[in-house]
C-alpha positions in Angstrom: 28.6 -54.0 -10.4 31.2 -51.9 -12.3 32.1 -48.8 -10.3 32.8 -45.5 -11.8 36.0 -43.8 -12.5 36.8 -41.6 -9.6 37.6 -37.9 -10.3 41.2 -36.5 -9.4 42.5 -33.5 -8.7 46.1 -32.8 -8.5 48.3 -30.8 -6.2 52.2 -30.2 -5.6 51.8 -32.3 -2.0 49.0 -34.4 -0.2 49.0 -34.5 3.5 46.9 -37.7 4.9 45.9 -36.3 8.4 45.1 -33.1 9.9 46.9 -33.5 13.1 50.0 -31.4 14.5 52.7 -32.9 12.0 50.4 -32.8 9.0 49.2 -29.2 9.7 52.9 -28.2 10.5 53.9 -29.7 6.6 51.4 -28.0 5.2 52.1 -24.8 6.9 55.7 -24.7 6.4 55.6 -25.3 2.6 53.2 -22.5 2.3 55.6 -20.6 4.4 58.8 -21.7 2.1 56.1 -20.8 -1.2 55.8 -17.2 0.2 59.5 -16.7 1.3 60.6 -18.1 -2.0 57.9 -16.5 -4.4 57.3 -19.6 -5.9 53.6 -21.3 -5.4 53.2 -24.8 -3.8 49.9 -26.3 -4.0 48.9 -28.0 -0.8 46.0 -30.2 0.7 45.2 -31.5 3.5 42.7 -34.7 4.0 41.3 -35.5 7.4 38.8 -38.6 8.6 37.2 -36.4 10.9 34.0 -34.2 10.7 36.1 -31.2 11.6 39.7 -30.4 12.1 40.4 -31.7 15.8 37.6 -33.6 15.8 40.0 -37.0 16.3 42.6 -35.5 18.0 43.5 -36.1 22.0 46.1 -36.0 23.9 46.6 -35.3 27.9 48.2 -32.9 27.2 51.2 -30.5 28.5 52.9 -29.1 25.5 56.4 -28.5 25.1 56.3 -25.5 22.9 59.4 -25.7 21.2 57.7 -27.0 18.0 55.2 -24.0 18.0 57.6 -21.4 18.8 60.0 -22.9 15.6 56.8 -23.1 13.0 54.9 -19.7 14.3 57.1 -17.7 16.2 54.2 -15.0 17.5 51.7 -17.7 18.8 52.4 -16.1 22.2 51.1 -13.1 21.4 48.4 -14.3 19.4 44.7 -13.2 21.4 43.3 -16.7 20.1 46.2 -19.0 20.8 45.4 -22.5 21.8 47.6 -22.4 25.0 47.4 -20.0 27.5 47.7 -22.0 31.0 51.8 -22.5 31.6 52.9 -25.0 34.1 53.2 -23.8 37.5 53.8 -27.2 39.5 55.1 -30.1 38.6 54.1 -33.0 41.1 55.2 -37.0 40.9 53.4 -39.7 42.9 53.8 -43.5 43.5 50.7 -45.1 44.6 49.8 -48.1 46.4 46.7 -49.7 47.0 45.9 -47.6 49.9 48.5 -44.9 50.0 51.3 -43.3 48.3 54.7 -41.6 48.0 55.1 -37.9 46.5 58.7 -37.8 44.9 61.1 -34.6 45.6 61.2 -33.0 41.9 65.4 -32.9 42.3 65.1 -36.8 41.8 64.4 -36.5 38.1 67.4 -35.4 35.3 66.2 -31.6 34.0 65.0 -33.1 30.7 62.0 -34.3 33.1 60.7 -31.0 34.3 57.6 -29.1 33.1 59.0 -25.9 33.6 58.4 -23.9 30.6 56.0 -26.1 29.1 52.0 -25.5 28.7 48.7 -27.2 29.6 45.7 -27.7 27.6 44.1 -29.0 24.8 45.7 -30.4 21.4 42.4 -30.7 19.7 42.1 -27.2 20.3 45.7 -26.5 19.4 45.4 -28.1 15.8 41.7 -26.6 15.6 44.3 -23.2 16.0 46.9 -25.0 13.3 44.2 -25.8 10.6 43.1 -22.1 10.8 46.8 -20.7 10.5 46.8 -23.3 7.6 43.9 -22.3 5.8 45.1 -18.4 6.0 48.1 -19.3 4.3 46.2 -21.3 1.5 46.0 -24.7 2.4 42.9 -26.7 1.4 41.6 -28.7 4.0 39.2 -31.7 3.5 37.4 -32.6 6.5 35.3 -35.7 6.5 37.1 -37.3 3.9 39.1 -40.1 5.1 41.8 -41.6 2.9 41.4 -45.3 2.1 43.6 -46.3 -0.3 47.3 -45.3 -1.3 47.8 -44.8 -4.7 51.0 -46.2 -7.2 52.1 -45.7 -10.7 53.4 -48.4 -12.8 56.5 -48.4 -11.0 55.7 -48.7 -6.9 55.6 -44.8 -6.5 53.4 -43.7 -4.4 51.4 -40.8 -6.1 48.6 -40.1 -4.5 45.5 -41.4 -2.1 42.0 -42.1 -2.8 39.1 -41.1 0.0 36.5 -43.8 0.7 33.4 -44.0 -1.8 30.1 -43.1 0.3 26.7 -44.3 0.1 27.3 -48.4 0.3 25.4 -50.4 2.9 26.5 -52.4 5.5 25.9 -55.3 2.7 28.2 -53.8 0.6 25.8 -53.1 -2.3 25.7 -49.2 -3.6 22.8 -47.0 -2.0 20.8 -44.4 -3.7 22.9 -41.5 -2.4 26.4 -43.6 -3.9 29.0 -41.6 -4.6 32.6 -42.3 -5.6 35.6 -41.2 -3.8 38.2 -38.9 -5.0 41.8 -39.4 -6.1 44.3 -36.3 -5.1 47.4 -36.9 -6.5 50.8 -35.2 -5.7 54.8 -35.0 -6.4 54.9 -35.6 -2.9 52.6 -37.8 -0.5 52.9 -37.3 3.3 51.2 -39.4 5.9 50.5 -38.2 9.5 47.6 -40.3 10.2 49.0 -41.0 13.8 49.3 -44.2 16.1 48.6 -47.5 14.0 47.5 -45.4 10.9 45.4 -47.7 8.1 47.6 -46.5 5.6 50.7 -46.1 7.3 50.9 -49.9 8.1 50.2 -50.8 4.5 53.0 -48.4 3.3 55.8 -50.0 6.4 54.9 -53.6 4.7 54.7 -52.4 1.4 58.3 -50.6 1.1 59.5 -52.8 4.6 60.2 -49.5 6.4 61.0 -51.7 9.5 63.7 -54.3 8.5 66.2 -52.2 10.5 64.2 -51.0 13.4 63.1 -53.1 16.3 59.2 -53.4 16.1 57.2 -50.4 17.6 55.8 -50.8 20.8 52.4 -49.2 22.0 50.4 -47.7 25.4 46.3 -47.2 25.7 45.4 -43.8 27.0 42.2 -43.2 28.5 40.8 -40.1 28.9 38.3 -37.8 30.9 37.6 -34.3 31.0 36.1 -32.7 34.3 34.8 -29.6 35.3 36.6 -28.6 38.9 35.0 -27.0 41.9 36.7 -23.2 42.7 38.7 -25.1 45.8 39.8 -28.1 43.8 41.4 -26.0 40.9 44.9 -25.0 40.9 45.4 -23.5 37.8 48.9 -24.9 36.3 49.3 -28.2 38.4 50.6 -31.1 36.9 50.6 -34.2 38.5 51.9 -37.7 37.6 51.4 -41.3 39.1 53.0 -44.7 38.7 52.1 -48.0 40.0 48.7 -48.4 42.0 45.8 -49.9 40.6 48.5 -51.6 37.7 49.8 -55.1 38.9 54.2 -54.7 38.9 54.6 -56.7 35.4 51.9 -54.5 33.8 53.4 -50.7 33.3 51.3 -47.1 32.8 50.5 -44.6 34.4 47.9 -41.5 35.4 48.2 -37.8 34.9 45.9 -35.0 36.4 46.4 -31.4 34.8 44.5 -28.4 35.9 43.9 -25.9 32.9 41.7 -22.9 31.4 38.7 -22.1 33.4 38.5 -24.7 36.1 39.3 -27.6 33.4 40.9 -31.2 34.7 42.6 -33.6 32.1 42.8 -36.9 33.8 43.6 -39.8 32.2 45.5 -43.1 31.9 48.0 -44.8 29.7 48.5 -49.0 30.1 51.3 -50.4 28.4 49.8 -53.0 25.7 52.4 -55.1 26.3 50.5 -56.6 29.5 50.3 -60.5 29.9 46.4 -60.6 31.6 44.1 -61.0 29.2 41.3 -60.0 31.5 43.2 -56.8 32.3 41.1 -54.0 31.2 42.7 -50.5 30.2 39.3 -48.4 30.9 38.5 -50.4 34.6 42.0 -49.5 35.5 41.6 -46.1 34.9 38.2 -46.0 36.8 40.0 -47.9 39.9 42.5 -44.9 39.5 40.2 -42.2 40.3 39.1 -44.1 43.8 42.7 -43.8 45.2 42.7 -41.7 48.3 45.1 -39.6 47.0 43.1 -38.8 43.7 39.5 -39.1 44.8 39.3 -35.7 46.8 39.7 -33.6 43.7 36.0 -34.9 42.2 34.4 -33.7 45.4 31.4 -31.6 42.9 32.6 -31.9 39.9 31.1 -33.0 36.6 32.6 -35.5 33.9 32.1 -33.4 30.5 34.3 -35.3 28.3 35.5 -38.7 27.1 37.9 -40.0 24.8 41.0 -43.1 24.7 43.6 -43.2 21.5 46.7 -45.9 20.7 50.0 -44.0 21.7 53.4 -45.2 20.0 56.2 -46.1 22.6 58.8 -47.9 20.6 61.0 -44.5 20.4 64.4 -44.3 19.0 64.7 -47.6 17.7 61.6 -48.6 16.8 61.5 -45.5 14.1 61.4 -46.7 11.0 62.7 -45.5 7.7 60.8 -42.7 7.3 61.0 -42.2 3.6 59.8 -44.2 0.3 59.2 -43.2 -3.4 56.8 -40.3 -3.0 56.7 -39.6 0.0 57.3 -39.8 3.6 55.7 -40.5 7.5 55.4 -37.7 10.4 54.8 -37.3 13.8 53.1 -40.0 15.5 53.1 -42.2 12.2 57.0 -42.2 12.5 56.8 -43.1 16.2 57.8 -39.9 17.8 56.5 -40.7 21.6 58.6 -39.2 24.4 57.3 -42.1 26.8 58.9 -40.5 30.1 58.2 -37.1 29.0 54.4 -37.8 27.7 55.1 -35.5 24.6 55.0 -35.9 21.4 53.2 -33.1 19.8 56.5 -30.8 19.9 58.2 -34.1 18.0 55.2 -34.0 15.6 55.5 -30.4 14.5 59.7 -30.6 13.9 58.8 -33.7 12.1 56.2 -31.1 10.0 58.5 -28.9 9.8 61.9 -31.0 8.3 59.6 -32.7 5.8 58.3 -29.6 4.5 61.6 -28.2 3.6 62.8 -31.2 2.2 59.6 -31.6 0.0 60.1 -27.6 -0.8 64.1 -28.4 -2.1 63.0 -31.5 -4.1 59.9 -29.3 -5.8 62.7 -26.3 -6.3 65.2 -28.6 -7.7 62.5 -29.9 -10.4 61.9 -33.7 -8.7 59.3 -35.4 -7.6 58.2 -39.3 -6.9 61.6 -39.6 -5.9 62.6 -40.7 -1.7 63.5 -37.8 0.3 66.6 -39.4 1.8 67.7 -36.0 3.7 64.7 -35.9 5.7 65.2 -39.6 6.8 68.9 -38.9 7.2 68.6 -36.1 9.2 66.1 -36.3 12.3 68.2 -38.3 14.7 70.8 -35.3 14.8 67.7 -33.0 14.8 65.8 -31.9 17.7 64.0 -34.5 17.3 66.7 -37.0 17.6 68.2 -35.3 20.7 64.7 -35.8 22.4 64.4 -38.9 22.0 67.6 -40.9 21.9 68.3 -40.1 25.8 65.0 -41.8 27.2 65.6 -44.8 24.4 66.4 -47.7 27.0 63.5 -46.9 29.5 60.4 -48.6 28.0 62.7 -51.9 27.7 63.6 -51.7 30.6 60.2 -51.3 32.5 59.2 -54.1 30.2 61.4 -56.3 31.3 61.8 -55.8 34.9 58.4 -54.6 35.8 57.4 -51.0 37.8 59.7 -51.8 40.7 62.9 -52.3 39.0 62.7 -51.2 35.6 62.0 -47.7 36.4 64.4 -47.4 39.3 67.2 -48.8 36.4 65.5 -46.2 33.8 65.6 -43.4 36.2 69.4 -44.5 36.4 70.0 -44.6 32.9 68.1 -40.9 32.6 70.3 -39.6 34.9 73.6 -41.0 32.6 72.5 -40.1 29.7 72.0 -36.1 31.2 75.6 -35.7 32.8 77.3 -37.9 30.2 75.4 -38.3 26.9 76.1 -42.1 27.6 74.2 -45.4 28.6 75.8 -48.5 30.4 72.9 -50.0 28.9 74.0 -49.3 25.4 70.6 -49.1 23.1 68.0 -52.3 24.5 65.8 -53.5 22.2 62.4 -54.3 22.9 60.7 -58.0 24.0 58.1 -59.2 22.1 55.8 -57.4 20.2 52.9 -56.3 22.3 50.0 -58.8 20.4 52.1 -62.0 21.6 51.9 -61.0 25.4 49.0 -62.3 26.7 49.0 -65.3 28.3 45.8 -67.7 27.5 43.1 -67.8 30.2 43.7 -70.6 32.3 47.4 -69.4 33.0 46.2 -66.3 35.0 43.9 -64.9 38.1 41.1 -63.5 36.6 40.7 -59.4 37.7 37.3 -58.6 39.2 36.4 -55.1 39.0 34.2 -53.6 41.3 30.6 -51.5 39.3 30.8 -48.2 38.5 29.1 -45.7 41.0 27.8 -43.2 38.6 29.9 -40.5 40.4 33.5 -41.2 40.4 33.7 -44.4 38.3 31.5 -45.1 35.0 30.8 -47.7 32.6 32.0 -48.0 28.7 28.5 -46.6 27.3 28.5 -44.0 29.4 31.6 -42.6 28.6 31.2 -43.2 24.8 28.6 -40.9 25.0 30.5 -37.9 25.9 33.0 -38.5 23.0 30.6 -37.9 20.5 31.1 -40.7 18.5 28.8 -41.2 15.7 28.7 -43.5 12.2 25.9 -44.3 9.7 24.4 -47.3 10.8 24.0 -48.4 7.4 27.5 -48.8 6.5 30.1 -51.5 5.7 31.5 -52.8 9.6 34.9 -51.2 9.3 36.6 -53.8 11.8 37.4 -56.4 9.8 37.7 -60.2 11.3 40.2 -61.9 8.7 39.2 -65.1 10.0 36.1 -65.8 12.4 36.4 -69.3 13.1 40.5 -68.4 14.3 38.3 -65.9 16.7 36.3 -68.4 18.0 38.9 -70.9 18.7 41.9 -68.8 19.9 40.9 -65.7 21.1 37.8 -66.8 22.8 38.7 -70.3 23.8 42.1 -70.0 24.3 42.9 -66.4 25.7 39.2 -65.8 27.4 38.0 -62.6 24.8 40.1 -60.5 25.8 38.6 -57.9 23.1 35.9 -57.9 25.2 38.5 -55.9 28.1 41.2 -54.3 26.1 38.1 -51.9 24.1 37.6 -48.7 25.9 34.4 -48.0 24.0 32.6 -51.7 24.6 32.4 -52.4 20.8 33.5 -56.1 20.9 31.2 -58.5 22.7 30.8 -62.4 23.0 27.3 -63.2 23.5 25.7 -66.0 24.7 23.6 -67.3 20.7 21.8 -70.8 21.2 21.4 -70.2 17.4 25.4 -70.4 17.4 27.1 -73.4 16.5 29.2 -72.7 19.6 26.9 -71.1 21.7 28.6 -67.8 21.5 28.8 -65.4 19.0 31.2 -62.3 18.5 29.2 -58.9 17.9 30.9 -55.9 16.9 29.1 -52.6 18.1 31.3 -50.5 15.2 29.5 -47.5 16.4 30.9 -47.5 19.4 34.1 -47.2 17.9 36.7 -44.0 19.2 39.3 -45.2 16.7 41.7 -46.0 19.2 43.3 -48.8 17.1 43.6 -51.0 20.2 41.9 -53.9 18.6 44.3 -53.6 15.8 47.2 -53.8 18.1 46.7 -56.3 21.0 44.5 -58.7 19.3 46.6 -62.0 20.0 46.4 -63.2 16.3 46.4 -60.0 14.5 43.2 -60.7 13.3 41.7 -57.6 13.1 42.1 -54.7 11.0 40.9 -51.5 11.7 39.9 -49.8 8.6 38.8 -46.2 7.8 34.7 -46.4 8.3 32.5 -43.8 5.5 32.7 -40.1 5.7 33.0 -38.0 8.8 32.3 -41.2 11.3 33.9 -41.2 14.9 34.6 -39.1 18.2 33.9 -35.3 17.9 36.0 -34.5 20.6 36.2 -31.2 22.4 38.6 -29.7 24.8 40.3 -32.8 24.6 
């Protein structure tokens, strides 16, 4: 059957993603349009049912961004942050006990001290409103699925998913078309792994000079704290216990608002177990000795786990082609020792806008904006980034122990002397060709969930909200079934079935099966982390934009 024609509107610049960067272009153009008189038409698509609604983070917030982009947030009576760090604590755990690290062992660029706690799906709930008083149409709900050319490879525009079709892939009564919103300029800040994003680095080979990007899990829960067990302000960190030495991540624990804890946990994907499981390790986490004591009465009100980009400095890749550009997490602008990357985000926002707003002045469009690409590593930006460049290799390649002793090291270089002995490491192998197949490892054994400190996958997806229309196409898309079967099944064990925080790939025992097994997808289930479309060993799944609003609604996360 012959689809329709879409409709189109058109605009001076699309933004694909309402997170920190995309919100931070949008609001700086409009700020540039005022300041210069001369009107820029803006709009903003997002997948999720409400601004926020996708977003999480852990999240202590360097403010820098903010304070450049909105200089009164501070004194604003509905601002998104209002709980500043007051301590800043570091841990090393092992299985039974642990080691609190003096805060003089870490170079100044480690320290909290200035920075605040709380929630980023609040924050960019706060950025779309600032957004929206400036002028700025925002789209909730209306995910972009395609990128749009003209005759010549430019990219001018996006097209949002059609709605209505059925999981067979046949229209439904209620059918509609999407739209197409075209601009001069297109910008994508659709975060870790974006569906579009990836196209566009393949399309225009973004990469062919950067080393390939490298990527973490985090996992996270939102608790409501007991008087006593709420210090208003902590921050605490922790390395090594329940992860084995080869596999690197980490926990944090911060105390915020009215007697709110972020805990969470970030695994490296580049570990080699293929029965390790990101979500289990986190629940091990929480039973530590030196953890546990803070859940004495309290309640688990929130769930939620997200992809996080930690290639850094040289896995950015070109961040410019004809018509447009990438920001913020799209681009790969992690802080992996820091945990920050929304402050990267918004000076990303922020550079792209006014290089979009002196193309638009100077008459151009569909054109690359080589300035903005040219000029980040000497930005802010740049100087954030480029001194933490060689610690992720290095943990990767010499495990917990000595890889972050030698990154500490090359920290402490890099802030007295603006120099590494280690020059700039490149990164092993890309984080899907880690695992090791099955019968090459020790199966982990993790204990059951006790329903009090520890919890199981449904559980948990539960309090994230997460909800799509049944009857719709599967948006996790197996390129090949039978390489499924005989490779990531037979040869690597399933891991799908451990590295999914939201227990939405299962191989079940099917006598109707020509194998006896069969792989079921639970797509409901689905946070949109990306995981599946990062660590699957063959790179045979593609995470795709499901219909309409589907996904977490997340809140205070």
């Amino acid at each position: 059957m012959a689809l329709p024609e879409r409709e189109g509107m058109d605009f001076d610049v699309v933004v694909v993603g309402a997170g920190p960067a995309g919100l931070a272009t949008a609001i700086r153009l409009k700020q540039i349009s005022a300041e210069k008189g001369e009107e820029i038409n803006v709009v903003v698509v997002e997948k999720g049912s409400e601004v926020g609604a996708h977003i999480l983070s852990g999240a202590v917030v360097d403010p820098s961004g903010l304070d450049k982009l909105l200089p009164e947030w501070r004194d604003d009576p509905e601002r998104p942050l209002k709980t500043a760090v007051q301590r800043d604590e570091f841990m090393f755990l092992t299985a039974g006990s642990g080691l609190k690290m003096p805060n003089a062992f870490f170079p100044k660029m480690m320290s909290n001290h200035g920075n605040f706690v709380g929630s980023l799906s609040n924050m960019t709930k706060y950025l779309g409103a600032q957004a929206e008083a400036l002028g700025v149409e925002i789209y909730p709900g209306f995910p972009a699925s395609e990128v749009l050319y003209d005759d010549k490879g430019v990219v001018t525009g996006v097209a949002t998913g059609d709605l209505g079709i059925a999981r067979g892939g046949e229209p439904r009564d209620d059918f509609t078309r999407g739209m197409e919103l075209k601009g001069k300029y297109v910008v994508f800040g659709e975060g870790a792994r974006g569906s579009l994003t990836k196209t566009l680095i393949d399309r225009f080979k973004l990469n062919k000079d950067s080393d390939h990007q490298k990527y973490g899990l985090g996992v996270k829960e939102l608790w409501q704290l007991k008087d006593d067990k709420f210090e208003p302000g902590l921050v605490q960190h922790t390395m090594g216990w329940p992860l084995p030495n080869k596999a690197g991540g980490g926990s944090w624990l911060y105390h915020f608002d009215d007697n709110l804890l972020s805990v969470g946990f970030v695994t490296h994907l580049n570990y080699e177990n293929p029965t390790l499981s990101p979500f289990e390790e986190f629940q091990r986490f929480k039973t530590h000795p030196m953890i546990r004591d803070v859940f004495e009465g309290a309640k688990r009100i929130g769930y939620g786990a997200r992809a996080i980009m930690e290639g850094g400095w040289q896995s950015v890749p070109k961040l410019v082609f004809p018509g447009g550009c990438l920001v913020g997490d799209s681009a790969g602008f992690v802080n992996v020792p820091r945990i920050k990357g929304s402050h990267n985000a918004i000076h990303s926002g922020i550079q792209a806008a006014e290089a979009i707003a002196a193309a638009l002045q100077a008459g151009r469009q569909g054109d690359e904006l080589s300035v903005y690409d040219q000029g980040w590593r000497d930005s802010e930006i740049g100087r954030d980034l480029k001194p933490v460049r060689n610690m992720k290799p290095l943990w990767s390649r010499y495990g917990t122990m000595i890889g972050v002793g030698l990154g500490g090291l090359d920290l402490w270089t890099n802030s007295l002397l603006n120099a590494s002995v280690f020059g700039t490491l490149k990164h092993g192998r890309p984080d899907y060709a880690c695992l090791k197949p099955i019968s090459e490892v020790e199966p982990i054994k993790y204990p059951k969930p006790d329903g009090k400190i520890t919890f199981d996958r449904l559980s948990s997806v539960y309090l994230s909200n997460t909800n799509h229309e049944e009857d719709q196409p599967v948006h996790l898309k197996v390129k090949d079934m039978a390489l499924q079967k005989t490779s990531e099944h037979d040869v690597f064990g399933g891991p799908s079935g451990c590295y999914c925080p939201a227990g939405v790939y299962e191989w079940v025992q099917d006598a109707t099966a020509s194998d006896g097994v069969r792989f079921q997808i639970n797509a409901q289930n689905c946070v949109h982390c990306k995981t599946c479309d990062i660590k699957d060993p063959n790179q045979n799944i593609n995470w795709e934009t499901p219909e309409g609003p589907g996904g977490p609604n997340y809140t205070n996360l």
